[in-house]
N, C-alpha and C positions, 0 to 999 in steps of 0.2 A: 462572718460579719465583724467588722472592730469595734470596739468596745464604745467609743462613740457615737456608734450605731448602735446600742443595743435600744434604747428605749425608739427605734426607729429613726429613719434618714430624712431631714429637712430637704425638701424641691425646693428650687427655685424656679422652677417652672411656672408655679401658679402665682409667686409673686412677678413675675414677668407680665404674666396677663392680668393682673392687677394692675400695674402700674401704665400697661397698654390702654386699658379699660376706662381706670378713674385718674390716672396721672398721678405723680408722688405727694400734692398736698394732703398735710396730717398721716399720713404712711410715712414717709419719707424726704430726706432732705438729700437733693442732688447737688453734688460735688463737682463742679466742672476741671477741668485738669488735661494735663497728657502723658499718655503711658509710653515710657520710653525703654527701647530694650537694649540694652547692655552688649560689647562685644563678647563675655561672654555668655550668654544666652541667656540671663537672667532678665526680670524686667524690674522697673521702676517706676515714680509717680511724681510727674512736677503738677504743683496745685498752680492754675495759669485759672482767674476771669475768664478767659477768651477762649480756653479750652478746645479742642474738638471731641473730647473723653466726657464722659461721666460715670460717677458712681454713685448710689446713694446711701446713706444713712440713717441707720432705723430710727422715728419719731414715735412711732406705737410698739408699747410693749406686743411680744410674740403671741403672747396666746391674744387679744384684742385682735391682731390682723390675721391669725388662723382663723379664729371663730366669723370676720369679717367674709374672708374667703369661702369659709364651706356653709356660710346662711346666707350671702350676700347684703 
């Protein structure tokens, strides 16, 4: 396990179905943008309004949206 891991591994699994569930307001702010990948294989991020990318942005501290998740 890396050391990162040791106090255990954050999913992102269940904030997936969170944000499926209740959508990112107050969880989270979505970032519209597009991800663009590089000729050498790397990627990148233009922030574009019009976007077809999103990402979001944590608005609830971490334990708030755990305890969210595992009491509903």
């Amino acid at each position: 396990m890396a050391e990162e891991d040791k106090n255990g591994r954050m999913s992102w699994d269940e904030t997936a179905v969170l944000i499926a569930v209740y959508g990112t307001k107050g969880f989270f702010t979505s970032v519209p943008g597009e991800i663009t990948i590089h000729p050498d294989g790397s990627n990148g991020w233009n922030n574009m309004s019009n976007g077809k990318h999103t990402y979001v942005v944590q608005d609830m501290p971490v334990d708030r949206v755990s305890r969210f998740i595992e009491t509903g």
